[in-house]
FITI-36158 format. One record per residue (C-alpha): x, y, z. Coordinates in pm, whole numbers, padded with zeros to 5 digits, always signed. Each point is the difference from the previous one (the first is absolute). Layout:
BEGIN
XYZ ...
! end
This chain:
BEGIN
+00000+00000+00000 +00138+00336-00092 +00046+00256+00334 +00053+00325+00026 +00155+00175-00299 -00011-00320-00121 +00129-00225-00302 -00060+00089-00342 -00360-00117-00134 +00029-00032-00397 -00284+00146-00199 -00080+00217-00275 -00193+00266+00164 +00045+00381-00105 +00179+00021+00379 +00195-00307-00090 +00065+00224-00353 +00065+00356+00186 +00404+00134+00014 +00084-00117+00325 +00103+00345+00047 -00363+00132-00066 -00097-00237+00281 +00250+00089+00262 -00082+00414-00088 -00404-00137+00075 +00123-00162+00274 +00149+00329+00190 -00301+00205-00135 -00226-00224+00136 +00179-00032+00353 +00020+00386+00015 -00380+00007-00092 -00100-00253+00288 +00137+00229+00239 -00198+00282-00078 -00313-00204+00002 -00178+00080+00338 -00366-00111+00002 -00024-00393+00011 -00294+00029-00320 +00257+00109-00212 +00261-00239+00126 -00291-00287-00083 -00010+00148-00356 +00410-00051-00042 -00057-00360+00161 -00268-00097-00290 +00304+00176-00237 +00214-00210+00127 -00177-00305+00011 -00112+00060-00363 +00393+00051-00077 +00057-00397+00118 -00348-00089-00219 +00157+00139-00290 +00369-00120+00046 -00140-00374-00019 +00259-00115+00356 -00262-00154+00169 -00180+00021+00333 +00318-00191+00183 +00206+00193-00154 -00161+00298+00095 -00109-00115+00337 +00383-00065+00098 +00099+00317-00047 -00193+00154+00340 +00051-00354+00141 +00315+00104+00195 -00111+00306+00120 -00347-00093+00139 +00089-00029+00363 +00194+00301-00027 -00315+00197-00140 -00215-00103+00323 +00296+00094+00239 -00030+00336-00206 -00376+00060-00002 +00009-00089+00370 +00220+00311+00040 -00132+00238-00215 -00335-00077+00168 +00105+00159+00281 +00132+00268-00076 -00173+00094-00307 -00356-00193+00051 -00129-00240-00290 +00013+00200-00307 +00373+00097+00028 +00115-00369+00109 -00202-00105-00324 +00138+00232-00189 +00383-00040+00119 -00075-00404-00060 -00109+00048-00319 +00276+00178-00123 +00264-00201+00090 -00166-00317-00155 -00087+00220-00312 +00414+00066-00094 +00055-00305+00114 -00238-00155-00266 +00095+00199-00264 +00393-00072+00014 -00098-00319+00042 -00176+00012-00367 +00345+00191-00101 +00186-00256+00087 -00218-00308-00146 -00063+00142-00290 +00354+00116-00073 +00363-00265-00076 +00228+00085+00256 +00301+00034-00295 -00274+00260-00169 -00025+00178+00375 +00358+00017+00055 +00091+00119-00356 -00262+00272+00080 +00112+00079+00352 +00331+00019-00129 -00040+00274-00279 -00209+00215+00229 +00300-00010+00234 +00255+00088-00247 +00063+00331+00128 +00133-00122+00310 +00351-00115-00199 +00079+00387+00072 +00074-00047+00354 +00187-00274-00051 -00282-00282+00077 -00109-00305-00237 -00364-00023-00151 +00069-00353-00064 +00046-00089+00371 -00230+00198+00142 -00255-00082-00228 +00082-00363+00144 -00018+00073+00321 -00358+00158-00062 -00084-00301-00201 +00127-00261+00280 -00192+00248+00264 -00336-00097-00197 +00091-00345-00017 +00078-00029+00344 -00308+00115+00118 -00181-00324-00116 +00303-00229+00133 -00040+00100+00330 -00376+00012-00009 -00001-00415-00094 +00279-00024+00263 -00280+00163+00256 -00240-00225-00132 +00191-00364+00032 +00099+00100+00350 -00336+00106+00077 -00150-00344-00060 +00264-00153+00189 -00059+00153+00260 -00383-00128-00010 +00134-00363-00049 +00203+00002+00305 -00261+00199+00212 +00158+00318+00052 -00114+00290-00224 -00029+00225+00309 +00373-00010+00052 +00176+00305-00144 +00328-00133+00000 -00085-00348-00126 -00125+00241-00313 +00253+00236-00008 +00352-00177+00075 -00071-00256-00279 -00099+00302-00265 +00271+00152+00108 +00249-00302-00057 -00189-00112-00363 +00015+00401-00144 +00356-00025+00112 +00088-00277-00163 -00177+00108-00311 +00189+00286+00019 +00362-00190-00019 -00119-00155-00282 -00123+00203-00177 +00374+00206+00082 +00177-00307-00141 -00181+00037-00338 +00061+00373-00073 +00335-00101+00136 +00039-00277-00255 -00126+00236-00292 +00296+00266+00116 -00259+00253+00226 +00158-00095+00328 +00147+00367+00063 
! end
């Protein structure tokens, strides 16, 4: 199942077909647009947007489904808070927002090749050779950031459901020690193959 900014979904939809660098300039436009959103009405209206955005992309309903997955428990703990100190209509509204962006980079992201995203990420950071820095590796690093994102996410998950075999998903450090031990390890390995392809420094 694909997770948050998730794997690549082929398809031949017209946001399948868009310049990924159409979709990541949406993306920010978007993001900037859900803040100023206010009244929860209108933030209902760029939910059905949104949800017609995944209709028309053709990733499917688990696909789609995975992407606010992660963040679920996350977005009670937040409404919980908000709620008290902004009553019902500003926790809604906060709640909404964050699962709005993260839907729609999630559709960025499914909808777009990671080589296409990089290649993209890495012209629109061209400029930065003037001070000396790379595009290439920083558009990397971006691009392993995303993909990270999902890797820890499936970590959370497997742990999560061992912890409910052995009888102790209360336990905060049965949950977090081994998450912590499995992202680490991902992490060396993942070092030992830029390090093989010559991006250790």
């Amino acid at each position: 199942m694909n997770a948050l900014t998730g794997a690549y979904v082929p398809g031949d939809s017209f946001l399948h077909r868009l310049p990924a660098g159409v979709k990541l300039l949406g993306l920010a436009l978007s993001c900037t647009a859900l803040l100023l959103l206010r009244p929860p009405g209108a933030l209902a209206g760029a939910a059905f947007a949104v949800a017609l955005l995944y209709a028309l992309s053709g990733v499917g309903a688990a696909a789609a489904w995975a992407q606010i997955r992660p963040v679920r428990w996350f977005a009670v703990v937040l409404f919980a808070m908000q709620y008290l100190l902004d009553g019902w209509a500003g926790a809604l509204s906060s709640v909404l927002r964050v699962l709005l962006a993260v839907a729609l980079a999630g559709l960025v992201t499914l909808t777009t090749r990671t080589a296409v995203m990089m290649a993209t990420l890495e012209r629109l950071l061209a400029p930065v050779r003037f001070v000396g820095a790379d595009p290439f590796r920083l558009s990397l690093l971006l691009s392993l950031t995303l993909r990270s994102v999902p890797v820890v996410a499936g970590l959370a998950t497997r742990v999560r459901e061992a912890q409910r075999a052995r009888g102790t998903e209360w336990s905060v450090r049965a949950f977090a020690v081994p998450l912590v031990v499995s992202a680490l390890r991902h992490a060396d390995t993942l070092g030992e193959a830029l390090s093989a392809r010559g991006l250790d420094d």
